[in-house]
C-alpha positions in Angstrom: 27.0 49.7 178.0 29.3 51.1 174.9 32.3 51.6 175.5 33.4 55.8 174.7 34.6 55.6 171.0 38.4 56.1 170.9 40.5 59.2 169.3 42.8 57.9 167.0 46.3 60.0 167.6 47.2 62.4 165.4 50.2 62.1 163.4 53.0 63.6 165.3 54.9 66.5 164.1 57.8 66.5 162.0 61.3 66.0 163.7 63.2 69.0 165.0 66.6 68.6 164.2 69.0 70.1 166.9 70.3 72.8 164.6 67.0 74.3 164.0 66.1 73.9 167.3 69.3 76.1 168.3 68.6 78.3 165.6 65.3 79.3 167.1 66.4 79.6 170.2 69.5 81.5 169.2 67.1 84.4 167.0 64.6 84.4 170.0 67.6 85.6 172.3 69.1 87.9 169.4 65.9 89.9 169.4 65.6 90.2 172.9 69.2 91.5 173.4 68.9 93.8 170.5 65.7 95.2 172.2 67.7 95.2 175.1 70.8 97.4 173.5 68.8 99.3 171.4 67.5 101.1 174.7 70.7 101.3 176.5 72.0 102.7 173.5 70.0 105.0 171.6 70.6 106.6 168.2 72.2 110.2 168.0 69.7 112.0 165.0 72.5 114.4 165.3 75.1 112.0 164.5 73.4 110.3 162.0 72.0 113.6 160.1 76.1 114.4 159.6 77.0 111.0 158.8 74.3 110.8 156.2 75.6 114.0 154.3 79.0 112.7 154.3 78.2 109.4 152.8 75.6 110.6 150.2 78.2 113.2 149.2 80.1 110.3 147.7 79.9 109.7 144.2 80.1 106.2 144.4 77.1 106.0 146.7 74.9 108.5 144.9 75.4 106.5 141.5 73.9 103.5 143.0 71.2 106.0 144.8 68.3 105.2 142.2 66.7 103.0 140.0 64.9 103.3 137.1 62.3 101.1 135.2 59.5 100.8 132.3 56.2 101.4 133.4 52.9 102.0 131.2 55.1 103.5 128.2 57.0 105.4 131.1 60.2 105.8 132.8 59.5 105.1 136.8 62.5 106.4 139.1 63.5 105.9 142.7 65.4 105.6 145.2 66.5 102.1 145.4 67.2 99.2 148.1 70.9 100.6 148.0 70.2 103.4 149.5 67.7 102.1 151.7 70.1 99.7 153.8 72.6 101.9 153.9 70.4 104.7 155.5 69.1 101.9 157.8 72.6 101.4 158.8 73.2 104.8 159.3 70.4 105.2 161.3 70.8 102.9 163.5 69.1 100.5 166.1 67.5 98.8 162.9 66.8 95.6 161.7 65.5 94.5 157.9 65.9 91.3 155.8 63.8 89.3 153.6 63.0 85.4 154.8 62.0 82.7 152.3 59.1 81.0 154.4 58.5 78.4 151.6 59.2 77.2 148.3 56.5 75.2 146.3 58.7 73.7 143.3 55.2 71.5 142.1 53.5 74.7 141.4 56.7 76.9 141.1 55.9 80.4 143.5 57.8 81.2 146.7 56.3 82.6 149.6 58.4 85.2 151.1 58.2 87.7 153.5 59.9 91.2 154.1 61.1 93.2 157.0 62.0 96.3 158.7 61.8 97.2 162.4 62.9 99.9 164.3 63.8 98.1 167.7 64.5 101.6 169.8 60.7 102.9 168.9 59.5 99.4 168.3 57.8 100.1 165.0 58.2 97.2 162.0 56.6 96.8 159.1 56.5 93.6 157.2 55.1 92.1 153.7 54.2 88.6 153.2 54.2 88.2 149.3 54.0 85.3 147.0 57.0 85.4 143.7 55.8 82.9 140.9 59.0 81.0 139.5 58.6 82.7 136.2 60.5 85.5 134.4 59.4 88.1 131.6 60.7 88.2 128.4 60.4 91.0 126.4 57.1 92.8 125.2 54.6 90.4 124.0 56.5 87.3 124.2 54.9 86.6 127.8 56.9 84.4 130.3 59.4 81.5 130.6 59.2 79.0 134.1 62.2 78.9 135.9 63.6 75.2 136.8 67.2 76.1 137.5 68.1 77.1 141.2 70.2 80.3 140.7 67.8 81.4 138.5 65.1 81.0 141.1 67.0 82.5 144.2 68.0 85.5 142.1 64.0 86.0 140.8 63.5 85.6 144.5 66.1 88.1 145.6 64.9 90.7 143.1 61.3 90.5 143.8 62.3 90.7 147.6 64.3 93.5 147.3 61.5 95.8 146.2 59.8 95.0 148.8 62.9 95.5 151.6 63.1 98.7 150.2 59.6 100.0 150.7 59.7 98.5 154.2 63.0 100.0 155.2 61.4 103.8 153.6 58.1 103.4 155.8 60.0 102.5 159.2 63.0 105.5 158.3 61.2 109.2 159.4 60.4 111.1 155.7 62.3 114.2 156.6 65.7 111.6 156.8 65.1 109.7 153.3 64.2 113.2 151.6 67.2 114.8 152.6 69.4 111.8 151.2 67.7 112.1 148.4 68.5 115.7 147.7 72.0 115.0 149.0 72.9 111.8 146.5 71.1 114.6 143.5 73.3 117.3 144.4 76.0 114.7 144.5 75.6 113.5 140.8 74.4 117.0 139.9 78.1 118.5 140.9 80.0 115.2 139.1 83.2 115.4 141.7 84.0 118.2 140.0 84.5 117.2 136.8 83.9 119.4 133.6 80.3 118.8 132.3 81.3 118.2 128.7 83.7 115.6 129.8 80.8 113.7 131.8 78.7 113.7 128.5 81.7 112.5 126.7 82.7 109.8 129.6 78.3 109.2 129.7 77.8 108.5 125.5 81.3 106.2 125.7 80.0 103.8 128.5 76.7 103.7 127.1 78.9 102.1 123.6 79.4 98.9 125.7 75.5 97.9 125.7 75.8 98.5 122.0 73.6 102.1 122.5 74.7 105.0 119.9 75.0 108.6 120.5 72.1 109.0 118.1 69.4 106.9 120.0 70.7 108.8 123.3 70.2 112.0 121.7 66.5 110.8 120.4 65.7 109.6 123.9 66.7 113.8 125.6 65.1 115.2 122.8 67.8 117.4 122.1 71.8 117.1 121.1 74.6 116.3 123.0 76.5 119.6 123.0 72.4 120.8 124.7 72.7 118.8 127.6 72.3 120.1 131.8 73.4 119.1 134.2 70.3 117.2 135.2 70.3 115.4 131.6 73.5 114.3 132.5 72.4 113.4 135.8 69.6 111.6 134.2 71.9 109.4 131.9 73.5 108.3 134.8 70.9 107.0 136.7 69.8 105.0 133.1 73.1 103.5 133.1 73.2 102.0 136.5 69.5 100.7 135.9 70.7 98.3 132.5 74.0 97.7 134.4 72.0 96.0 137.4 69.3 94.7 134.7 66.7 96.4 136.6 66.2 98.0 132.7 67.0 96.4 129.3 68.3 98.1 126.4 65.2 97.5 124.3 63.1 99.3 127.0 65.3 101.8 127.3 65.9 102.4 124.0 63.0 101.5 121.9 63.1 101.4 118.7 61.1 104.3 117.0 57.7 103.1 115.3 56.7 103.4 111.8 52.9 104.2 111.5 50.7 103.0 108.6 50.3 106.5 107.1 54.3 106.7 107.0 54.4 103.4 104.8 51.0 104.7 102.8 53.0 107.7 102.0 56.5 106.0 101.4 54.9 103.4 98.8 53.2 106.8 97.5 56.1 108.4 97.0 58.2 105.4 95.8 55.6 105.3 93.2 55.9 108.3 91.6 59.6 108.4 92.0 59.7 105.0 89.2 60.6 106.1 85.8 58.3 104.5 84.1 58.4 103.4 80.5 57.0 105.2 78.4 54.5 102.0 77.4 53.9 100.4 80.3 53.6 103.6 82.1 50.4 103.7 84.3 47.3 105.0 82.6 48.9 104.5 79.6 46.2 102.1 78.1 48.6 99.6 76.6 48.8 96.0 77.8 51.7 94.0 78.8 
């Protein structure tokens, strides 16, 4: 009679070390507790609404309020992941993050995921999302790979952010976000009170340390200086802290303006007939050099 084949064992399971088991344990019991708080303490909308005003109200805060970036030969604007955590904070009984879940250095891509959850009504959102180790360089010069750590965890961070952000916006109630919105506008709509012709001075002389000139400023409004609102003004801002955090880069903000084929045609054209020829060699002329 044969014998029942036997199973050959699988190979066992990598080793647990003792920190990560603790660590495991330790989150599990974290996010029962803060379920646990979260409904023996609940928010106060009433609180939060006022505390919200008062922060967006800052001018500090409301210049870090939005973002702004190249899209399709247009300028895309937001709020960004700034404002984001710091209305989760304000809102309380939340929870949001971004987890790298692993990292694949033979065929350089991350695979990371994004959070938000709302632990008092138990509503989360989450993004799993892969980021290729790679990083744009400008318009038509396609990409370079990344080999260097930093430069890795900060293509990581960026890419995650994004995603944090939209998390943290779906999980928030609309009515909250919108009215911080308005509130961080108003904020750099007013200027702390500052004269608007100074701001346009102040905005033109920061914009001199990325090498920009009043004249390409002026060509990207449309308009001069001395014709600028409030929301130009506003506007300019906004562009500023977007190069300053490298979510925008000078070139993209700032192309430079293109010379079509009929604008050369018509320059040689008039070049040409500009020349004083002589009077022998002059074309049509008939005589030969």
């Amino acid at each position: 009679m044969n014998q029942p084949e036997r199973m050959t064992p699988t190979a066992a399971p990598a080793r647990v070390g003792q920190g990560t088991a603790v660590e495991q344990s330790r989150a599990a019991a974290e996010v029962q507790a803060a379920v646990v708080v979260a409904q023996q303490c609940p928010r106060n909308p009433a609180a939060a609404i006022a505390e919200m005003r008062t922060v967006c109200g800052q001018k500090r805060l409301a210049e870090k309020a939005f973002y702004s970036f190249p899209r399709a030969k247009q300028t895309i604007s937001g709020p960004s992941v700034f404002l984001a955590r710091e209305l989760a904070r304000i809102w309380g009984n939340m929870q949001h993050g971004l987890i790298e879940m692993r990292r694949d250095d033979e065929y350089g891509e991350s695979e990371m995921q994004a959070f938000a959850w709302d632990v008092e009504k138990n509503s989360r959102v989450s993004s799993t999302f892969i980021v290729p180790h790679r990083r744009d360089k400008k318009k038509g010069e396609g990409s370079e790979k990344l080999t260097e750590l930093r430069d890795i965890y900060e293509n990581n961070a960026n890419n995650g952010a994004r995603r944090v952000r939209e998390a943290i916006f779906s999980v928030l109630p609309g009515w909250f976000v919108e009215e911080a919105i308005d509130a961080c506008r108003a904020t750099l709509h007013n200027g702390g009170g500052v004269p608007l012709p100074t701001r346009i001075a102040d905005g033109i002389k920061a914009f001199e340390r990325f090498g920009v000139a009043i004249e390409q400023i002026e060509a990207k409004f449309g308009r001069k200086s001395t014709q600028w609102t409030e929301h130009d003004v506003t506007e300019l801002g906004i562009l500023y802290s977007s190069i300053d955090r490298r979510e925008l880069t000078v070139e993209e903000a700032f192309p430079p303006p293109r010379v079509t084929a009929e604008e050369i045609t018509g320059a040689s054209a008039s070049n040409a007939e500009s020349v004083d020829w002589p009077e022998a060699t002059a074309p049509g002329s008939g005589a030969r050099a």
